[in-house]
BAFIKOL-222163 format. One record per atom (N, C-alpha, C): residue in three letters; residue number from 1; x, y, z; atom name. Coordinates in pm, whole numbers, padded with zeros to 5 digits. Each point is the difference from the previous one (the first is absolute). Example, Ala and Ser with C-alpha at 12.3 -4.5 7.8 and 13.67 -1.06 7.14 Angstrom:
@r:ALA, k:1, c1:01319, c2:-00569, c3:00780, a:N
@r:ALA, k:1, c1:-00089, c2:00119, c3:00000, a:CA
@r:ALA, k:1, c1:00090, c2:00120, c3:00000, a:C
@r:SER, k:2, c1:-00035, c2:00105, c3:-00072, a:N
@r:SER, k:2, c1:00082, c2:00119, c3:00006, a:CA
@r:SER, k:2, c1:-00077, c2:00109, c3:00073, a:C
This chain:
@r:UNK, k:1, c1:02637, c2:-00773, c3:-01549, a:N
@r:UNK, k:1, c1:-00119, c2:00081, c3:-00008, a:CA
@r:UNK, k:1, c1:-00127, c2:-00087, c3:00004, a:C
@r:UNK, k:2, c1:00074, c2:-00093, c3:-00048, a:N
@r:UNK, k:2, c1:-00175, c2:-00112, c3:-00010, a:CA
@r:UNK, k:2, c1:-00067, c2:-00049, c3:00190, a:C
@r:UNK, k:3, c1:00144, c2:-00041, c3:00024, a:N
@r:UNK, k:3, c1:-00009, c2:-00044, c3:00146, a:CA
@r:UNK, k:3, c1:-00064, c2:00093, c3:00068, a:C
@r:UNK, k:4, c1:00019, c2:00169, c3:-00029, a:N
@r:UNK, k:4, c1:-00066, c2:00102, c3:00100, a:CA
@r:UNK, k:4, c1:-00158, c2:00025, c3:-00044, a:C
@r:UNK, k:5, c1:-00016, c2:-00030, c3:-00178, a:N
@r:UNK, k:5, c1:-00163, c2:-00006, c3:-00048, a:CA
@r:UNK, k:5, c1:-00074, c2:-00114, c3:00098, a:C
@r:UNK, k:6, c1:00047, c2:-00097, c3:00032, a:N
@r:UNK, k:6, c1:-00035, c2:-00109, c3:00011, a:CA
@r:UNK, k:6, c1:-00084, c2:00005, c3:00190, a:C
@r:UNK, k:7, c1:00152, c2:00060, c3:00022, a:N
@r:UNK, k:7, c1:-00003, c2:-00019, c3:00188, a:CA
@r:UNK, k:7, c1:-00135, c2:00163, c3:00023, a:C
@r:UNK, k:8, c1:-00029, c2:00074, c3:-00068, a:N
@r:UNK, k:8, c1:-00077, c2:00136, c3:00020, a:CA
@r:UNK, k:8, c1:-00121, c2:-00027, c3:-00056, a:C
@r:UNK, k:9, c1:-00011, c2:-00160, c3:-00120, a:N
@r:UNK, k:9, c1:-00101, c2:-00016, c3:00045, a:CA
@r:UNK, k:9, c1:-00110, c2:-00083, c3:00062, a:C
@r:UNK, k:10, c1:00083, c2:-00057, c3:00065, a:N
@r:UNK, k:10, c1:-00087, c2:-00078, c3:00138, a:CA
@r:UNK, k:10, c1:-00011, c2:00029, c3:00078, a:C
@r:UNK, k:11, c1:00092, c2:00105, c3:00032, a:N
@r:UNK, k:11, c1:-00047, c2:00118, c3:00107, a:CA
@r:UNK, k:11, c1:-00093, c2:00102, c3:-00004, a:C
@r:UNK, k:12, c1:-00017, c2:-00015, c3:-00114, a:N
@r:UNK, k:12, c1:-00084, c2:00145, c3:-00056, a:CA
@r:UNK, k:12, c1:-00192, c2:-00104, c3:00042, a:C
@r:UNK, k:13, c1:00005, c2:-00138, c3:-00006, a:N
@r:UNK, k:13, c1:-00055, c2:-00073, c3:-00022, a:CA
@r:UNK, k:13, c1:-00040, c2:-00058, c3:00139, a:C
@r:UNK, k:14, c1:00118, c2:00021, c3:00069, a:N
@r:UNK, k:14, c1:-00015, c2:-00028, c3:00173, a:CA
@r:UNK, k:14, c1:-00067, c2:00121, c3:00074, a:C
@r:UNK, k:15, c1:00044, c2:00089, c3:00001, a:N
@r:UNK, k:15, c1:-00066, c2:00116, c3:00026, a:CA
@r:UNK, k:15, c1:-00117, c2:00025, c3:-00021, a:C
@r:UNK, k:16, c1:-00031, c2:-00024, c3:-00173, a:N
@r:UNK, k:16, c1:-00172, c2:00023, c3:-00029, a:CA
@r:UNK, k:16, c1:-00112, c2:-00107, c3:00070, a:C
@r:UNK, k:17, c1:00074, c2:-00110, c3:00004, a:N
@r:UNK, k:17, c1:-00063, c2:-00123, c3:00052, a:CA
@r:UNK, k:17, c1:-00033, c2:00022, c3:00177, a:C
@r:UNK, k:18, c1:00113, c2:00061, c3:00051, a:N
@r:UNK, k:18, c1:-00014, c2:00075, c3:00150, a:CA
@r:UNK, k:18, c1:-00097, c2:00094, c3:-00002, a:C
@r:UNK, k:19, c1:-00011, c2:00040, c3:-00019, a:N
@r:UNK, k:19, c1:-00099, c2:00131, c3:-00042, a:CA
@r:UNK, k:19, c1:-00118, c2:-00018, c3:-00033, a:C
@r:UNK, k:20, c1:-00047, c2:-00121, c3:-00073, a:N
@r:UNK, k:20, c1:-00156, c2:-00024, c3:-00005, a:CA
@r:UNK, k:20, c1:00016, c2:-00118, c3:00114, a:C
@r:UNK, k:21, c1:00052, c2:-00058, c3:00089, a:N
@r:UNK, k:21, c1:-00031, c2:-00062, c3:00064, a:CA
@r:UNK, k:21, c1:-00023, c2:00034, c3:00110, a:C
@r:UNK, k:22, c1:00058, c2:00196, c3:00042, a:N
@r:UNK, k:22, c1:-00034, c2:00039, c3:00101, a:CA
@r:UNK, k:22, c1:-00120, c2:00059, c3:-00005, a:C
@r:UNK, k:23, c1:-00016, c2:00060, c3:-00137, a:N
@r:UNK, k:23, c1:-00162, c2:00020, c3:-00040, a:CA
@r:UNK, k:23, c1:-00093, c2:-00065, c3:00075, a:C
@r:UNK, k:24, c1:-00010, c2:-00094, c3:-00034, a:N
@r:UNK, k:24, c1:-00045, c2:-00126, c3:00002, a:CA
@r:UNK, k:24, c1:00007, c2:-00020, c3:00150, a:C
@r:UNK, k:25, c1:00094, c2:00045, c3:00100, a:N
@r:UNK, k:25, c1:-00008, c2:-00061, c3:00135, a:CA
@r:UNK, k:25, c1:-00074, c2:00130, c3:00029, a:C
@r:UNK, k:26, c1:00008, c2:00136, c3:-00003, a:N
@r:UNK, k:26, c1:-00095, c2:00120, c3:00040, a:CA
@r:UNK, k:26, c1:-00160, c2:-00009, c3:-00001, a:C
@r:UNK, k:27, c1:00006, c2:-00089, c3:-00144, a:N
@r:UNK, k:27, c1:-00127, c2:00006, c3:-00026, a:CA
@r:UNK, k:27, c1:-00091, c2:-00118, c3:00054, a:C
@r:UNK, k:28, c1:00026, c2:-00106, c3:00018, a:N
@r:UNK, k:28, c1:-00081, c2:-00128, c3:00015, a:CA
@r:UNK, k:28, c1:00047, c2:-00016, c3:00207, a:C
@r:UNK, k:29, c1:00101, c2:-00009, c3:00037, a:N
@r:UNK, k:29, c1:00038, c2:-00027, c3:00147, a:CA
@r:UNK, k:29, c1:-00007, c2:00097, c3:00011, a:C
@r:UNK, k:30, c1:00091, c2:00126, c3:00015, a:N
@r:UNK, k:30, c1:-00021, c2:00152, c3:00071, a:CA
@r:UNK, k:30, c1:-00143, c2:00069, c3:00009, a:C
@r:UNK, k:31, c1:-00040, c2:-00005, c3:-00133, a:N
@r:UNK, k:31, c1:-00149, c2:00067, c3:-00021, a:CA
@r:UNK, k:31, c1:00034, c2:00119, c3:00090, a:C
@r:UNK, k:32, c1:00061, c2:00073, c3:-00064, a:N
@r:UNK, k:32, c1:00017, c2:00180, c3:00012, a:CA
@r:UNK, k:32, c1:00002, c2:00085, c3:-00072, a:C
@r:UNK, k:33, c1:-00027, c2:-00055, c3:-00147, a:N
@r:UNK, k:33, c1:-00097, c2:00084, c3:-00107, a:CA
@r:UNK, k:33, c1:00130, c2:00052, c3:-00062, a:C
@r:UNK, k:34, c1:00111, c2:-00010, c3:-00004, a:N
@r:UNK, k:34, c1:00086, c2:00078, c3:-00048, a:CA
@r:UNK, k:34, c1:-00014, c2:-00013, c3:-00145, a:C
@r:UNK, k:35, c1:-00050, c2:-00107, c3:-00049, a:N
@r:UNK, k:35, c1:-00021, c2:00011, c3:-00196, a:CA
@r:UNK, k:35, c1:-00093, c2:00085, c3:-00019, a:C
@r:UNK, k:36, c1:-00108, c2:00033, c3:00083, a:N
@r:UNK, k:36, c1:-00139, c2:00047, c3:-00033, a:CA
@r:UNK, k:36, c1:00079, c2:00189, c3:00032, a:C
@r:UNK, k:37, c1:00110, c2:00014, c3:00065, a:N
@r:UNK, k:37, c1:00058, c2:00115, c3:00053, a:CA
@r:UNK, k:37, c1:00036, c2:00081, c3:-00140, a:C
@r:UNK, k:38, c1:00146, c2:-00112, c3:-00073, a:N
@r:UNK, k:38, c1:00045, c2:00053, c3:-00073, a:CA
@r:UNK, k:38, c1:-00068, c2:-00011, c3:-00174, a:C
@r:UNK, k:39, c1:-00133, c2:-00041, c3:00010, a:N
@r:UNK, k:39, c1:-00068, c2:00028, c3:-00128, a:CA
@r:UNK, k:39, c1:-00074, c2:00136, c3:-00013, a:C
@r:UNK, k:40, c1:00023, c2:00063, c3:-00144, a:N
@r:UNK, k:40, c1:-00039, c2:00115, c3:00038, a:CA
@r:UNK, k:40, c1:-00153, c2:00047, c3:-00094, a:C
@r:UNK, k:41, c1:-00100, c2:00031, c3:00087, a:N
@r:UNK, k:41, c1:-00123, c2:00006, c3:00027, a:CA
@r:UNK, k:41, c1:-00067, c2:00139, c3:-00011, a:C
@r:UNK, k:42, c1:00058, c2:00088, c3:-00024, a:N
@r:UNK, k:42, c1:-00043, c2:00137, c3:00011, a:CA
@r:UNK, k:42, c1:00000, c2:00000, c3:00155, a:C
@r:UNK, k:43, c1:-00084, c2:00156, c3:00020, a:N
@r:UNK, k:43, c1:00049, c2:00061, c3:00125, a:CA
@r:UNK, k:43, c1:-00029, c2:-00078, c3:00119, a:C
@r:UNK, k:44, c1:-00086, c2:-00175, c3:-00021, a:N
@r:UNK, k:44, c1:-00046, c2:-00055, c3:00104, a:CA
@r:UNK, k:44, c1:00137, c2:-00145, c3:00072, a:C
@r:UNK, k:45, c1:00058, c2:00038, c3:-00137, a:N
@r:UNK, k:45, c1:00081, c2:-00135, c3:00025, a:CA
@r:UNK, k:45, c1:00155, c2:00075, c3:00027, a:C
@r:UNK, k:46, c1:00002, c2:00114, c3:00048, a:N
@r:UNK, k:46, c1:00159, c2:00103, c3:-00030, a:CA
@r:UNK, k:46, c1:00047, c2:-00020, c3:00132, a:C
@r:UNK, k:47, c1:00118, c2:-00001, c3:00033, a:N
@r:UNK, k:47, c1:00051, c2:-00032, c3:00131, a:CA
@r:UNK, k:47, c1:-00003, c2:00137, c3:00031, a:C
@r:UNK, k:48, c1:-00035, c2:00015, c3:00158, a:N
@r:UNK, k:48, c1:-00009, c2:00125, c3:00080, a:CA
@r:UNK, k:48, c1:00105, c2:00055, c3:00021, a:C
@r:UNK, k:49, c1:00157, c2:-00061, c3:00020, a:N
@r:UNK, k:49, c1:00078, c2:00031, c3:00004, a:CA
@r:UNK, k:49, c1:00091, c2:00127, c3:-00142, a:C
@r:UNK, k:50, c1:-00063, c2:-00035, c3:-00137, a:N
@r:UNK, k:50, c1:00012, c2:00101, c3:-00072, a:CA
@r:UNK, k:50, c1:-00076, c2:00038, c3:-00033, a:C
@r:UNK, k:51, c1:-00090, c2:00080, c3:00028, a:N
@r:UNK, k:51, c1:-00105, c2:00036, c3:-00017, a:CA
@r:UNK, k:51, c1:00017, c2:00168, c3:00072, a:C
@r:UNK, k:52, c1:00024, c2:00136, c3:-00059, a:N
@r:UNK, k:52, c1:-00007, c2:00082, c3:00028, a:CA
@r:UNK, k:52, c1:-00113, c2:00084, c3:00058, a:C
@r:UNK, k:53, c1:-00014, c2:00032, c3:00095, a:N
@r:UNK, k:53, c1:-00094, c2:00034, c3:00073, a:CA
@r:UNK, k:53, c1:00007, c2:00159, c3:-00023, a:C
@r:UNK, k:54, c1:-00108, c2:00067, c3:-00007, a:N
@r:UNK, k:54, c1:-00028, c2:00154, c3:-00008, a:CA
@r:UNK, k:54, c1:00041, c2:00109, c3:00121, a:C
């Protein structure tokens, strides 16, 4: 059981570490706003895609 605590969490640790590093590639090389996308801003910062229309 220790061996499976152990191995889930450096993975858990690889993953998070993946994950701000793609941040990190969207935001500084891509520059396609996707952080500025998923912060939420009221009705100016809401993705159009859910956003119910009348």
């Amino acid at each position: 059981m220790q061996n499976i605590h152990h191995w889930n969490a450096w993975l858990i640790v690889t993953i998070a570490t993946g994950h701000g590093m793609a941040a990190i590639f969207h935001q500084v090389i891509l520059k396609d706003e996707v952080l500025g996308r998923m912060l939420l801003r009221g009705d100016q910062g809401a993705n159009s895609l859910f956003i119910q229309k009348p």
